[in-house]
C-alpha positions as CSV (number, residue, x, y, z in Angstrom):
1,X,-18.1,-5.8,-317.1
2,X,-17.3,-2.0,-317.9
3,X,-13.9,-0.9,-317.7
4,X,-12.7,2.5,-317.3
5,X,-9.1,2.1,-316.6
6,X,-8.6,3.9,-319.8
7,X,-9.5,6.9,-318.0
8,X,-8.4,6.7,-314.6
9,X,-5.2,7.9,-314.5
10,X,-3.8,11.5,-315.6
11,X,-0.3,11.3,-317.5
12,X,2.7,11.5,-316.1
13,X,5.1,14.7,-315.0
14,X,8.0,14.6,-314.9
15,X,8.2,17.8,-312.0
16,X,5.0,17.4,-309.8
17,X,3.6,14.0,-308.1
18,X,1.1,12.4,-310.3
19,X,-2.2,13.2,-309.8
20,X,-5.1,11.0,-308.5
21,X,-8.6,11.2,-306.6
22,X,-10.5,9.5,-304.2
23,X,-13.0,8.4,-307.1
24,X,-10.2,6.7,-308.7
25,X,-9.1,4.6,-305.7
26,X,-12.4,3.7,-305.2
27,X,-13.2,2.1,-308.2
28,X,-10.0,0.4,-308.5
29,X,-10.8,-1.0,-305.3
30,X,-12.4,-4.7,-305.1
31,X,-14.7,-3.9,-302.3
32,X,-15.9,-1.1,-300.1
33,X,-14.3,-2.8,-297.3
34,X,-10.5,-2.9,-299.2
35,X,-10.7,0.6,-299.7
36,X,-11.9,1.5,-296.4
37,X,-9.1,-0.4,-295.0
38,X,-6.7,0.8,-297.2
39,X,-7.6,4.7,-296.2
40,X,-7.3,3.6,-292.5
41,X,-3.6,2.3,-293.1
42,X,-3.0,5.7,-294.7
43,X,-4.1,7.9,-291.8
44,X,-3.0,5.7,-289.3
45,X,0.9,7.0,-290.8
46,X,1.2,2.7,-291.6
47,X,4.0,3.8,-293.9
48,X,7.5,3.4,-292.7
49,X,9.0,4.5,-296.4
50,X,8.1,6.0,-299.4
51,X,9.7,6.3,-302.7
52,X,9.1,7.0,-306.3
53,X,11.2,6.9,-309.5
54,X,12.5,10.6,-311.5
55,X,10.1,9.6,-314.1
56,X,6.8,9.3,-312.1
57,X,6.2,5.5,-313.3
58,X,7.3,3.7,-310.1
59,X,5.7,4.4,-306.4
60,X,6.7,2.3,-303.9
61,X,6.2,2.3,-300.2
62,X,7.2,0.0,-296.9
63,X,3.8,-0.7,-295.0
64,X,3.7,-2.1,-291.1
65,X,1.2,-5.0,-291.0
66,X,0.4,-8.2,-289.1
67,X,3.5,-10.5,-290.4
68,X,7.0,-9.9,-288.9
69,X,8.8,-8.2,-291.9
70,X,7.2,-5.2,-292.7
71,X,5.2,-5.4,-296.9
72,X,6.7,-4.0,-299.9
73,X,3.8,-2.6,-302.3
74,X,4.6,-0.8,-305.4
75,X,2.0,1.0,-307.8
76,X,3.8,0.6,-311.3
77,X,2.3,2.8,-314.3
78,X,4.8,1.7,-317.1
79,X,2.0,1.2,-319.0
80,X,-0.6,4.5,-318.8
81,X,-3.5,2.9,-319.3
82,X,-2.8,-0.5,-317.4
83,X,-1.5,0.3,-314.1
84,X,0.3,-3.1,-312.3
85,X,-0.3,-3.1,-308.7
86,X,2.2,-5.5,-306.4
87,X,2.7,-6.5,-302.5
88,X,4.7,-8.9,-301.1
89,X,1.6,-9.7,-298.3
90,X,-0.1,-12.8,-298.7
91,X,-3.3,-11.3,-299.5
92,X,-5.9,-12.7,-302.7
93,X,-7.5,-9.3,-303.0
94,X,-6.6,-7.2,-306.1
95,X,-5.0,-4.5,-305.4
96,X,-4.9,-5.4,-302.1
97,X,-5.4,-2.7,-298.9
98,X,-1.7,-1.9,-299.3
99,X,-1.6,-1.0,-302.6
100,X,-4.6,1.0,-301.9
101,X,-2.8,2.5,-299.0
102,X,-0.5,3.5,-301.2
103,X,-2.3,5.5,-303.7
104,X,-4.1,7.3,-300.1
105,X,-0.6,8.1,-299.5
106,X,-0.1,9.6,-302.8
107,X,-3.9,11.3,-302.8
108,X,-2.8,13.0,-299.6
109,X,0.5,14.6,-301.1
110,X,2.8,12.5,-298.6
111,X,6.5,13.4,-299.4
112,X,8.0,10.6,-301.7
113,X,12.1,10.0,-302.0
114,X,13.5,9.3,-305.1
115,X,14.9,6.0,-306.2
116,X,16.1,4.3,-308.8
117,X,13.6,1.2,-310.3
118,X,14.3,-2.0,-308.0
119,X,15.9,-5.3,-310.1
120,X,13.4,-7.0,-309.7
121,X,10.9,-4.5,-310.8
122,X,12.8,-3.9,-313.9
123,X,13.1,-7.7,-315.0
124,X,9.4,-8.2,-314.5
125,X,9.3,-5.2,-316.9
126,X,11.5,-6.8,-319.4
127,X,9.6,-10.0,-319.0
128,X,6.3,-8.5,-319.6
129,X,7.7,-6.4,-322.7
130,X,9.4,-9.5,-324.2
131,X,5.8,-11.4,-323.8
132,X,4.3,-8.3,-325.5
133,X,6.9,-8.2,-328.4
134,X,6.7,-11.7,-329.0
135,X,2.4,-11.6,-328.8
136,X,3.1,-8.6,-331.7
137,X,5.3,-10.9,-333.6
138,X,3.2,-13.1,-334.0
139,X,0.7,-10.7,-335.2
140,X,2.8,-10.1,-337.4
141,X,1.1,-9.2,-341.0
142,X,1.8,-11.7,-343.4
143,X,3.2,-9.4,-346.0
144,X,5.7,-8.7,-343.5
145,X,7.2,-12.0,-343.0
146,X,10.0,-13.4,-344.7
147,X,9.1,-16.7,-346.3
148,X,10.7,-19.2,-343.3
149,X,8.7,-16.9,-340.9
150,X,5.6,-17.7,-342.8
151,X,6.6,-21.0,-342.5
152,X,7.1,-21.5,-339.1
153,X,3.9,-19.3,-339.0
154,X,1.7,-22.0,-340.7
155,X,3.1,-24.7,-338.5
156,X,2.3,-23.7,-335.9
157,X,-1.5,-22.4,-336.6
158,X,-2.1,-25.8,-338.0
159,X,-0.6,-27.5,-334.6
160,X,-2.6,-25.2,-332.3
161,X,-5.7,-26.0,-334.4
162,X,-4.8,-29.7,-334.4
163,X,-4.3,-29.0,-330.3
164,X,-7.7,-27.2,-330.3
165,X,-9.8,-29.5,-332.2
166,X,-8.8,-33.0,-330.1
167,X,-9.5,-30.7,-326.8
168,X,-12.7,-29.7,-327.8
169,X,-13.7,-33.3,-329.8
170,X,-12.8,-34.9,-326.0
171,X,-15.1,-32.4,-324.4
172,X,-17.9,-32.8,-326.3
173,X,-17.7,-36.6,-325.5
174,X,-17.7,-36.1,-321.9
175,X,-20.8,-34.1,-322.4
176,X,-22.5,-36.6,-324.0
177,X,-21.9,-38.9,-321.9
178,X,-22.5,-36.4,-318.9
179,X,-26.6,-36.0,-320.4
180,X,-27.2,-39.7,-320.1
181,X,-26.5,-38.8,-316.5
182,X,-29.0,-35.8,-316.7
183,X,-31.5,-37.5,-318.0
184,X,-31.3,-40.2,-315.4
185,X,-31.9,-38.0,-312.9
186,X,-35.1,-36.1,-314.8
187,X,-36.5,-39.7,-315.5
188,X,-36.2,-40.5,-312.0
189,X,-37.5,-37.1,-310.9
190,X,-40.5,-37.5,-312.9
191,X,-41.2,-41.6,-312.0
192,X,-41.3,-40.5,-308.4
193,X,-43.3,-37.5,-308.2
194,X,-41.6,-33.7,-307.2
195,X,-44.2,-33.8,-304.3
196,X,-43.3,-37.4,-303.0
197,X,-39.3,-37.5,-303.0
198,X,-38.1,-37.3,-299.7
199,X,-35.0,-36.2,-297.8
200,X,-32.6,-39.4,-298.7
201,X,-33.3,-39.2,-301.9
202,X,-33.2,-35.5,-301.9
203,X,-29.8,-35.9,-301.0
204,X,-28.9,-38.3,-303.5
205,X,-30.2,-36.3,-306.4
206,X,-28.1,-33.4,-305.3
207,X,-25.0,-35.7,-305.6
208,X,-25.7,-36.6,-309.1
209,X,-26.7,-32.9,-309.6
210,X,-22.8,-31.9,-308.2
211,X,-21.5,-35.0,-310.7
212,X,-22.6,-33.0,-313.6
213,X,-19.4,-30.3,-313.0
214,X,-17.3,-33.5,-314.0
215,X,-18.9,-33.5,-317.8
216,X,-18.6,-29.6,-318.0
217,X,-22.2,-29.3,-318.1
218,X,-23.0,-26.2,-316.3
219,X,-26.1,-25.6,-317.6
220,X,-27.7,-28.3,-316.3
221,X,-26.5,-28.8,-313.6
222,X,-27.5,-25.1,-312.3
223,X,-31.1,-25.8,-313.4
224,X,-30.9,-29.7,-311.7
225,X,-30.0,-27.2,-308.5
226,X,-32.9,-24.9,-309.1
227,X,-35.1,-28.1,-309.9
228,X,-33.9,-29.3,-305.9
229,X,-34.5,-26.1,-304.3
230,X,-37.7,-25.4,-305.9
231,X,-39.2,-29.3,-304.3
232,X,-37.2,-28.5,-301.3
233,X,-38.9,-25.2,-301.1
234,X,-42.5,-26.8,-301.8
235,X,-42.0,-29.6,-299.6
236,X,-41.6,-26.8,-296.7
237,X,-44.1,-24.8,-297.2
238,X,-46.2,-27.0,-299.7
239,X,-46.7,-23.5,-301.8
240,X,-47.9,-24.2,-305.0
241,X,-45.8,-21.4,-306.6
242,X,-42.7,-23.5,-306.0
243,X,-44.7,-26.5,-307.8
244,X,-44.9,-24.7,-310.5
245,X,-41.4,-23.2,-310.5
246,X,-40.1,-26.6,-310.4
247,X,-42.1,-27.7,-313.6
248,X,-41.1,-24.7,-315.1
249,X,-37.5,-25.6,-314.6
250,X,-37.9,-29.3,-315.5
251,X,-39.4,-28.2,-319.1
252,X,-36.7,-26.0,-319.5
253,X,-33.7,-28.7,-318.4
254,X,-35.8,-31.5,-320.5
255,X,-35.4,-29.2,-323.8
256,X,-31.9,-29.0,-322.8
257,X,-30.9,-32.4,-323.0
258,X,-33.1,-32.5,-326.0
259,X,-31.5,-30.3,-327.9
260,X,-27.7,-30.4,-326.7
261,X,-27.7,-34.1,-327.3
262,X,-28.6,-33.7,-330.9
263,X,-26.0,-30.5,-331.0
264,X,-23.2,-32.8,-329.7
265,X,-24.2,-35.9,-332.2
266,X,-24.3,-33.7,-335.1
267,X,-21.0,-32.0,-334.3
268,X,-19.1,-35.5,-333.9
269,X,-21.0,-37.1,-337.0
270,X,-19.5,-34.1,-339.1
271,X,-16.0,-33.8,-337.4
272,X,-16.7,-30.0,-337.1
273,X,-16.0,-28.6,-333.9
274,X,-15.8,-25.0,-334.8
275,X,-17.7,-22.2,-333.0
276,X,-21.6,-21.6,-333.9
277,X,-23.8,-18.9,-333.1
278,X,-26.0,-20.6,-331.0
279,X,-26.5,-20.4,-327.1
280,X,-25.9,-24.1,-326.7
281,X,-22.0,-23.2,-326.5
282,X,-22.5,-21.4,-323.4
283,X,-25.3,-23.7,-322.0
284,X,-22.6,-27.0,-322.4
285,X,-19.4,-25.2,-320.6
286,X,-18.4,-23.1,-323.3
287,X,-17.0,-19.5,-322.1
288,X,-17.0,-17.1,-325.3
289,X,-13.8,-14.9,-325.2
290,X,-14.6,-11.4,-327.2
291,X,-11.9,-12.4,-330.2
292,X,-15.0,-15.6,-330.8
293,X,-17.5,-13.3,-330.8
294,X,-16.1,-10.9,-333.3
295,X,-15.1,-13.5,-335.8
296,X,-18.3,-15.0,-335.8
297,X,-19.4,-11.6,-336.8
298,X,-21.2,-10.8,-333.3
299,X,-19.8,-7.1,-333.1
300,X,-20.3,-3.3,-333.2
301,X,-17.8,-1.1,-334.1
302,X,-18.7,2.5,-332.3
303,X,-21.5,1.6,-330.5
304,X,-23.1,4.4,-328.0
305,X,-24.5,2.2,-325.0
306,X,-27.2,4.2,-322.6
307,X,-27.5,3.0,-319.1
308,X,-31.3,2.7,-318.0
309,X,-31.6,0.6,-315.3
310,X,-29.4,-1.4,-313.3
311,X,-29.9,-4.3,-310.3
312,X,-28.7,-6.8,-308.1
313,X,-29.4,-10.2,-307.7
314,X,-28.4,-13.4,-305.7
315,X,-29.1,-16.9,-307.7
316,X,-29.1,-19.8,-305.1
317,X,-28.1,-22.1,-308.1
318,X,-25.6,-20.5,-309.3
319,X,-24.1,-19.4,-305.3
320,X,-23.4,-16.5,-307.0
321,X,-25.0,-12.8,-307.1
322,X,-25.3,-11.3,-309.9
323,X,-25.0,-7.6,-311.3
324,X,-26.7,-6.6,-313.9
325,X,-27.5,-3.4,-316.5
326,X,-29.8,-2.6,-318.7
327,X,-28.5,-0.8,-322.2
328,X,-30.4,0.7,-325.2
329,X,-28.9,1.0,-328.4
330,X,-28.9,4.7,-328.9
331,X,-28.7,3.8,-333.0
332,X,-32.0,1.7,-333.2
333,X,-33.4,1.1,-329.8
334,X,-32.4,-2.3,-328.9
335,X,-31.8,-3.6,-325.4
336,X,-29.1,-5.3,-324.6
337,X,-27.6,-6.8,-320.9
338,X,-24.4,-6.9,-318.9
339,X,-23.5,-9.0,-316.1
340,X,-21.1,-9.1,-313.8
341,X,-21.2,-12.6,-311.6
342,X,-19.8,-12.6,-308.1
343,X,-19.5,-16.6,-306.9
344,X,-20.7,-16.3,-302.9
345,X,-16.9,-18.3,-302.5
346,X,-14.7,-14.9,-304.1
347,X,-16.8,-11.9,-303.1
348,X,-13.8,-11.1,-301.5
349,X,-12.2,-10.9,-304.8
350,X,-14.4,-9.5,-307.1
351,X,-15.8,-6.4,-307.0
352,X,-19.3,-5.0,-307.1
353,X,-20.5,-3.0,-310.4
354,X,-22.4,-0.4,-310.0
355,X,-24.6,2.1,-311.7
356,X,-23.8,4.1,-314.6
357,X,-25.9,7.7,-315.1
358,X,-24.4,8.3,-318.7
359,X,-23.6,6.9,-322.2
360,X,-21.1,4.2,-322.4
361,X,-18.8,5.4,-325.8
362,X,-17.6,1.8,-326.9
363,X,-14.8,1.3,-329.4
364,X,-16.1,-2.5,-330.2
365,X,-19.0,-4.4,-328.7
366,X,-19.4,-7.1,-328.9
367,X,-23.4,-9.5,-328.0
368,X,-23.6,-12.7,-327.3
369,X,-25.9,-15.8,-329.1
370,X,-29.3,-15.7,-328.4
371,X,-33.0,-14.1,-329.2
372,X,-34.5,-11.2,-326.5
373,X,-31.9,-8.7,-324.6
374,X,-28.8,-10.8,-325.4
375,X,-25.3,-9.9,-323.2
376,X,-23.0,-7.0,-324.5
377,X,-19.7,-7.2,-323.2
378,X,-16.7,-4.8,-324.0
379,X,-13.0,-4.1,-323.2
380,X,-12.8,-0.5,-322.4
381,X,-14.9,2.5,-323.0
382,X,-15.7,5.9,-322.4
383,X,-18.5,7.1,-320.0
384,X,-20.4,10.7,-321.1
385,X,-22.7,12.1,-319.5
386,X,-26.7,12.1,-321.0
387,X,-27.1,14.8,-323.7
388,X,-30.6,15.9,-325.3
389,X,-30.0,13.9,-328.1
390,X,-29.7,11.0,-325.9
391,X,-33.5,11.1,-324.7
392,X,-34.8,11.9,-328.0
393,X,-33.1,8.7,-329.9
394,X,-35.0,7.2,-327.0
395,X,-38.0,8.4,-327.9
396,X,-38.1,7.6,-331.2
397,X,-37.2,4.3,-331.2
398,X,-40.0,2.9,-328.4
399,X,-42.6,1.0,-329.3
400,X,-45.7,2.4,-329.5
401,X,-48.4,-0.6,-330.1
402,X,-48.9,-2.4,-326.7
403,X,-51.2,-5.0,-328.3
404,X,-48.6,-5.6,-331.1
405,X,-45.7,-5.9,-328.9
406,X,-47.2,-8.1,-326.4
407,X,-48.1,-10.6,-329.0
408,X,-44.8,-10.9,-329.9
409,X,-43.6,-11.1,-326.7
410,X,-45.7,-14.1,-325.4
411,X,-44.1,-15.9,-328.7
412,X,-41.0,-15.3,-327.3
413,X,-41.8,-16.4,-324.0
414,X,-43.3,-19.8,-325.2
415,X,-39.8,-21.4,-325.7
416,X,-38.6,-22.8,-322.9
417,X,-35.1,-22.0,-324.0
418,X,-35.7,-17.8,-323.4
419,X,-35.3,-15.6,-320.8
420,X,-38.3,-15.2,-318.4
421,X,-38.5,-11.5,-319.7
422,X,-38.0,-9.2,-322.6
423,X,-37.0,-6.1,-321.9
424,X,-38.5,-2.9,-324.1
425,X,-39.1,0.8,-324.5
426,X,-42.6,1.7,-324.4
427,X,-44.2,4.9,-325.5
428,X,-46.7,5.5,-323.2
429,X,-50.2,7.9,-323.0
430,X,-50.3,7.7,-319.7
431,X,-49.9,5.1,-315.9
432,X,-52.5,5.3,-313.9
433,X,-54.9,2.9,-311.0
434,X,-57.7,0.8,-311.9
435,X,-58.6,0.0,-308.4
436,X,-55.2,-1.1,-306.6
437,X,-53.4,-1.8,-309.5
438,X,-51.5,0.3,-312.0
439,X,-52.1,-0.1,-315.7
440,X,-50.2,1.4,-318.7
441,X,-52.0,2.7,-321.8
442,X,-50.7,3.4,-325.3
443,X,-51.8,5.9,-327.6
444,X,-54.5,3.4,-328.8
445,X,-56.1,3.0,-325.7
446,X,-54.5,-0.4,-324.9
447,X,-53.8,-1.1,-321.7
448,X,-51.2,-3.6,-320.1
449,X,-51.2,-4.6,-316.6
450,X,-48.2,-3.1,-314.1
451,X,-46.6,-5.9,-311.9
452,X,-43.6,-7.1,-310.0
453,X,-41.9,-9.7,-311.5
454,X,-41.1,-13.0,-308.9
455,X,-37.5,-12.9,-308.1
456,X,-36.9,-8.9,-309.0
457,X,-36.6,-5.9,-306.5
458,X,-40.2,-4.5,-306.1
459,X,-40.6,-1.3,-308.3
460,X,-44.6,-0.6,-309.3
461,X,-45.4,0.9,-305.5
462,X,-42.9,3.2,-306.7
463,X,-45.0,5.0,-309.4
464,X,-47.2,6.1,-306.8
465,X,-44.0,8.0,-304.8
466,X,-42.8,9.9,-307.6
467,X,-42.5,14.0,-307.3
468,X,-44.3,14.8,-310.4
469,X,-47.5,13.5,-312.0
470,X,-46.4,14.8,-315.0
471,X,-44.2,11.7,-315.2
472,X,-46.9,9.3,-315.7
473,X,-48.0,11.1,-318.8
474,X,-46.8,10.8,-322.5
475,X,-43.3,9.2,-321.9
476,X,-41.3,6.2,-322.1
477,X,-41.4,3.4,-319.8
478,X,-38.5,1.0,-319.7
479,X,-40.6,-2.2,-318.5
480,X,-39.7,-5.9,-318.2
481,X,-42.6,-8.3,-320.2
482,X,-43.2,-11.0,-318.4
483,X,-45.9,-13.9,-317.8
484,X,-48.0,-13.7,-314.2
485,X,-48.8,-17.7,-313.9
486,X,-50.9,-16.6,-310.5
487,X,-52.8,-14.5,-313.1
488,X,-52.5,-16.2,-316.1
489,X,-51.7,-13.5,-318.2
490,X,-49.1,-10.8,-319.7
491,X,-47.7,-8.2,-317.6
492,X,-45.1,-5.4,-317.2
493,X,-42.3,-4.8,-314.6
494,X,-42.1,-1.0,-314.7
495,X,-37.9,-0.1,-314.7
496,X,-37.6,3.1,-315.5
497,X,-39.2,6.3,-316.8
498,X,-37.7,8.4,-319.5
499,X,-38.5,11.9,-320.7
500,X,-37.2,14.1,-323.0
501,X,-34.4,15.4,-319.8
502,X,-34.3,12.6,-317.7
503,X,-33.6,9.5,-316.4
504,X,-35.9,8.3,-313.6
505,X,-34.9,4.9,-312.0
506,X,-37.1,2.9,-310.5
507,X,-34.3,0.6,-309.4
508,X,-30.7,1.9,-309.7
């Protein structure tokens, strides 16, 4: 998930209100709808009261709403770069309509009082500053320490790690014991036939599926949920597609258990629970943090991050939807993912990402395990806007062998571990028709077939709506590889198209 809060807010001044736009609002917002809200409280004068401090670090105001005493929200920029939004309304939502009423209120130049900083304000600011002093204590630099400090120091690193190890040596035994239970329900899957299991035992299997969040196995347990809808699905329409999605699936959750049960033994036969570089962590419950990552050496200092495509999903496994861009490496080409989940349960309380037409400046990214277009996640960055040399690192690091490329690509996709996909630049002679469909040629002659991947946003019609035929001629296509089972064969979701000025979406 990007975050620009690093660049939202202009400094402070000491004379004048501070400064802020609607842009601003809106993407600290969690939702269209909070915002929308928010500027209807504003204009609707549902401000009784409305203060701010000398130093322009405290706005407060008094809001009308549907309990009996009017709400209290204050907009608290102590901290530049980290703005601390608070209402005393019962409300989940983050900042809530209040708050975002407020900063409307400030946005329309509303005449503020000044006041002093509430109590209770200013001990939550002490509290906070006290949590920060004692977090940079102990970050202390060793040569900095006197020696009982170091020796406190040591005591307790070697009790958190103690604390650590026995958490995570008691979690991996639940797990284990959590995959006998996965494999029961693959063994009885398989004994009985995906076309012959019937609504009863449907049901059952989707208990022990739900039983699997008791031996944090995630992993599993979203593809035992796929496995159910896919039979569900076939046993509806008796489509042969889902048939085959469900064996698909199975393979996939078999190799699983395979692989994490060997994981698990060897980690508890070696009493070594430390973090590996290997996407089994995340598959068995593990959630990286971005400290993890970079001390297993997963990082990039100064990384420049180009947006090329961007989508939205919904996974009925997960109940979740699921935002997602698409990054090249400006520095050698390679494509990387971000996601942003939204669980259907707190879509009130997470907001939408969107699109990003720029460069994404990051002071340290850091990937994820994993082979293909592993996840890049980062905490803060800079967004510029596309410059010349931006189009030309992209044109000279796509690949330019079709036939070479897609032999390496059905590799990939032969583990049953992967992605369905592999996301690459592709240097292209030209896209054109070969009877209704579209085909993509290299500067060899080879061609590769243009499809729609099952379960993405259609986007190969498209190439027959662009303005310009020059597009489909000597460029670079951003296209999703992927395997066509109706077909049998290797094809291409077109993405984008790149030239040496431009950015053409063909989803956004």
């Amino acid at each position: 998930m990007i975050r620009t809060d690093t660049i939202y807010f202009l400094g402070r001044n000491e004379n004048h209100m501070r400064e802020i736009t609607e842009q601003q609002i809106l993407a600290l917002a969690p939702n269209a709808a909070a915002a929308s809200n928010g500027r209807k409280i504003s204009q609707k004068g549902g401000f009784v009261k409305l203060e701010r401090t000398q130093d322009d670090t405290l706005y407060m105001g008094e809001c009308t709403g549907s309990g009996k005493s009017n709400y209290i929200t204050s907009a608290d920029y102590i901290d530049e770069n980290n703005p601390v939004f608070r209402c005393t309304c019962p409300s989940r939502q983050f900042p809530c309509k209040h708050s975002l009423a407020l900063m409307y209120e400030m946005l329309a130049k509303k005449e503020f009082g000044i006041c002093e900083v509430p109590e209770d304000i200013q001990k939550k600011r002490e509290k906070k500053q006290a949590k920060e002093n004692k977090a940079n204590e102990a970050a202390k630099p060793e040569s900095e320490m006197t020696e009982e400090e170091k020796k406190q120091a040591e005591k307790k690193k070697a009790s958190a790690a103690r604390t650590a190890k026995n958490a995570r040596v008691k979690k991996l035994k639940s797990q284990l014991e959590g995959l006998d239970l996965v494999e029961k329900v693959v063994n009885d899957l398989m004994s009985a036939g995906l076309g012959t299991i019937g609504g009863a035992s449907l049901k059952t299997y989707q208990q022990l599926a739900k039983q699997m969040g008791d031996y944090y196995l995630p992993g599993p347990q979203r593809l035992c949920n796929q496995l159910l809808i896919e039979i569900t699905a076939f046993q509806k329409d008796q489509d042969e597609s889902h048939y085959d999605a469900a064996i698909s699936v199975l393979e996939k959750l078999w190799t699983l258990i395979r692989k994490s049960r060997q994981y698990i033994n060897e980690k508890l036969e070696n009493d070594d629970v430390t973090l590996e570089d290997t996407i089994l962590y995340e598959e068995l419950g593990g959630i990286w943090k971005l400290s993890e990552l970079e001390e297993l050496g997963k990082s990039k200092k100064n990384a420049s991050l180009m947006q090329l495509s961007f989508w939205v999903t919904y996974d009925e496994a997960r109940k979740e939807y699921i935002d997602t861009g698409c990054w090249a490496d400006l520095d050698n080409g390679e494509i990387f993912m971000n996601y942003n989940y939204r669980p259907l349960k707190s879509l009130k309380y997470v907001k939408q990402e969107d699109s990003i037409f720029g460069v994404a400046k990051v002071p340290s990214a850091v990937f994820y395990p994993g082979d293909g277009n592993v996840r890049v996640r980062w905490d803060g960055a800079q967004i510029r806007a596309y410059e010349q040399a931006d189009y030309e690192a992209v044109f000279q690091h796509a690949v330019t062998s079709v036939r070479q490329e897609a032999k390496a690509v059905k590799n990939f996709l032969k583990n049953a571990m992967t992605q369905p996909m592999m996301i690459k630049l592709l240097a292209f002679n030209r896209i054109g028709k070969t009877g209704e469909d579209f085909v993509l040629a290299d500067k060899n002659d080879d061609t590769i077939l243009l499809g729609n991947m099952p379960g993405m946003e259609e986007t190969t019609l498209r190439l027959s709506m662009l303005p310009n035929g020059a597009l489909l001629e000597n460029q670079v296509l951003l296209g999703a590889f992927y395997y066509n089972k109706e077909n049998r064969r290797l094809m291409v979701q077109p993405l984008s198209i790149i030239t040496h000025d431009a950015v053409v979406r063909l989803l956004y």
